[in-house]
C-alpha positions as CSV (number, residue, x, y, z in Angstrom):
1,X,15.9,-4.9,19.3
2,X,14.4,-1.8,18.8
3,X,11.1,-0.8,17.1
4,X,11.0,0.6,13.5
5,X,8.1,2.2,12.1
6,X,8.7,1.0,8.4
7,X,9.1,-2.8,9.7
8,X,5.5,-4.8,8.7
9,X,5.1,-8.4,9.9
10,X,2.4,-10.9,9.7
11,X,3.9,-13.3,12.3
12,X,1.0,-13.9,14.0
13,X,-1.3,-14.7,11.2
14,X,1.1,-17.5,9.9
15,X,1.7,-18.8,13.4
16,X,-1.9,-18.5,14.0
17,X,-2.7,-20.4,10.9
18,X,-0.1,-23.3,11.8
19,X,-2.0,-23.4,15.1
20,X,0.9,-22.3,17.4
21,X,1.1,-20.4,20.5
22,X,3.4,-17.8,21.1
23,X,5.0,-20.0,23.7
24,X,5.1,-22.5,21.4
25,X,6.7,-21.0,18.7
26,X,9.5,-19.0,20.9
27,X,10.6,-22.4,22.4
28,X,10.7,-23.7,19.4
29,X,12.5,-20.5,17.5
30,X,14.9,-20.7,21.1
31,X,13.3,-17.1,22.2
32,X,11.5,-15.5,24.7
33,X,7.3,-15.6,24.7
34,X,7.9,-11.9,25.0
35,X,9.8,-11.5,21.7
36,X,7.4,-13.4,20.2
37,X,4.8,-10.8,21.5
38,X,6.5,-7.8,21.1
39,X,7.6,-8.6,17.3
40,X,3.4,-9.5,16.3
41,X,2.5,-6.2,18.4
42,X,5.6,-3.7,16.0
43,X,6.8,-3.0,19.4
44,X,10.3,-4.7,18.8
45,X,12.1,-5.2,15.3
46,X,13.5,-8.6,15.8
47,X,17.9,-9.1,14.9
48,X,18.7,-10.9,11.7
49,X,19.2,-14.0,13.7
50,X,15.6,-13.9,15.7
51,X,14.4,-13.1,12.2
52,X,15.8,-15.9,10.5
53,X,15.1,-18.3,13.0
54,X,11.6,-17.4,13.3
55,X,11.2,-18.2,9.1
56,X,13.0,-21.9,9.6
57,X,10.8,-22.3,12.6
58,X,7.6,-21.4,10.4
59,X,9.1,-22.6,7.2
60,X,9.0,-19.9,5.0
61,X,11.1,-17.3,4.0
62,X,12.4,-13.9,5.8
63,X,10.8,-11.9,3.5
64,X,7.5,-13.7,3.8
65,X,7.4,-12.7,7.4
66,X,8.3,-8.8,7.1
67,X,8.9,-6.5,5.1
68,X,9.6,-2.5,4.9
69,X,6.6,0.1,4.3
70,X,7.6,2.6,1.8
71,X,6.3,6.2,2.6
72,X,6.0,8.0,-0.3
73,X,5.9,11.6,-1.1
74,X,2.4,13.7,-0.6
75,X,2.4,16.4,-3.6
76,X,-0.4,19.0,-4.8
77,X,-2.9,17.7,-7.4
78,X,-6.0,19.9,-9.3
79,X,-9.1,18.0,-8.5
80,X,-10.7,17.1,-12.1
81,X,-14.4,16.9,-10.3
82,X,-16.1,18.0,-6.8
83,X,-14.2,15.7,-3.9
84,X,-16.7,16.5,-1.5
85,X,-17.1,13.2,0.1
86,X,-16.2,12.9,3.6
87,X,-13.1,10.5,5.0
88,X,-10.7,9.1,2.8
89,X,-10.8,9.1,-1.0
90,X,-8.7,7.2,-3.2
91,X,-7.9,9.1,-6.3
92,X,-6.2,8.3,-9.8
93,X,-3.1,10.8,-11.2
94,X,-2.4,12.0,-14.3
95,X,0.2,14.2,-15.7
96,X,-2.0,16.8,-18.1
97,X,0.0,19.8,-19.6
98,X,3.1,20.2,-16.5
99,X,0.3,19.3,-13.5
100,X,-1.1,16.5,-11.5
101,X,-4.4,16.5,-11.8
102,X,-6.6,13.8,-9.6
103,X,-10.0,12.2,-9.9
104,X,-11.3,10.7,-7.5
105,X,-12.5,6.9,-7.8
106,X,-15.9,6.9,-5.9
107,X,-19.6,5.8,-7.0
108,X,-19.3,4.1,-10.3
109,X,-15.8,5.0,-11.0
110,X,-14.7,3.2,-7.8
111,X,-14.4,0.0,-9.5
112,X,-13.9,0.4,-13.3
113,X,-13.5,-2.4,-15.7
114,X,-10.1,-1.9,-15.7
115,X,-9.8,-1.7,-12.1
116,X,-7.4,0.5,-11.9
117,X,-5.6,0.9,-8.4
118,X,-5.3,4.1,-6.5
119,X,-2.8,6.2,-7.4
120,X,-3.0,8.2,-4.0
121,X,-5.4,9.3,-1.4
122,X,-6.7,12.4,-0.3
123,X,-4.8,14.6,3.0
124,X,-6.3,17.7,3.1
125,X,-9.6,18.7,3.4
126,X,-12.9,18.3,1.2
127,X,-13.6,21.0,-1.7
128,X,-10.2,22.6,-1.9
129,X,-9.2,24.1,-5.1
130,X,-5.7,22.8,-4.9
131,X,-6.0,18.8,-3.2
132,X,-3.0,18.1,-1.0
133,X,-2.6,13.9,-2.3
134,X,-0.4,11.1,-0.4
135,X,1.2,9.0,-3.2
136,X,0.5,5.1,-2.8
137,X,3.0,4.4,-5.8
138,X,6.4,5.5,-7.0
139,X,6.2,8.9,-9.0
140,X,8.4,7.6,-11.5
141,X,5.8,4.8,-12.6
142,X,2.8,7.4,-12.1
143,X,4.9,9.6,-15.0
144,X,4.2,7.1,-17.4
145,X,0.4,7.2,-17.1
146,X,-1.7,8.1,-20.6
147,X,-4.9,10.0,-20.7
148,X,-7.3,9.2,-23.1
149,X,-10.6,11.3,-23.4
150,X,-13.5,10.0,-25.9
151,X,-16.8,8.1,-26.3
152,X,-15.7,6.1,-28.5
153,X,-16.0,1.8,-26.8
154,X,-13.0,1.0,-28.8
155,X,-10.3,3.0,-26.6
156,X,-10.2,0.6,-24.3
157,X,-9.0,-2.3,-26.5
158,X,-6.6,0.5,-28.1
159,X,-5.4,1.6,-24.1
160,X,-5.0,-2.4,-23.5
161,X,-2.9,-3.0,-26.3
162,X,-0.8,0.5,-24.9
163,X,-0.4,-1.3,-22.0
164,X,1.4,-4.2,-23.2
């Protein structure tokens, strides 16, 4: 059992949650305490077999347990307003004429009616004419974003119904 970097868990929140110890829950599971440990902590990846008896133990399913972090690309995005904020900022992408361009989704556009995930967050530093941008989705989906630009209250029924 060796540790991998992409391998998530929440072990310890479900075992915590059913009240178990880890001692409990590796007698129980027929491993050591120290597995039990070392899995919660990321320091080990458990085997197929720890895996799956640790989801009959708790009585769930492998892939409620763990699952893989996807690391996705980080690409170069125009800002479409000042970024100046400090620490992280979570940004929406759109394709506009061959180019990413990002704003960012602080103040009142943090939480819009739509609410509208993140598309990515910022890397490099504040008030840089070209934004380096982590990607928090699959570029293929982010492709297929529409910009809409107007005043007019009735885009947003109109961008729903694009949606669908």
């Amino acid at each position: 059992m060796k540790q991998d970097k992409n391998l998530s868990n929440n072990l310890k929140q479900i075992r915590l949650r059913l009240g178990m110890s880890q001692q409990d829950l590796a007698a129980i599971a027929g491993v050591s305490r120290q597995t039990i440990g070392g899995v919660e902590s990321g320091q080990i990846s458990p085997s197929t077999t720890v895996a799956l008896r640790l989801a009959k133990t708790l009585g769930c399913q492998v892939e409620d347990l763990f699952w893989l972090e996807q690391e996705f690309a980080e690409i170069e995005a125009i800002p479409a307003q000042n970024t100046s904020i400090g620490g992280s900022v979570r940004l929406s992408l759109a394709r506009v004429d061959g180019q990413w361009v990002a704003h960012p989704l602080t103040g009142s556009n943090a939480f819009r009616l739509e609410m509208i995930p993140a598309d990515a967050e910022r890397v490099n530093a504040r008030n840089a004419p070209i934004l380096r941008v982590k990607l928090l989705d699959d570029p293929e989906v982010l492709h297929h974003t529409v910009v809409m630009s107007g005043c007019i209250p009735a885009l947003s029924v109109w961008a729903r119904a694009a949606e669908r």
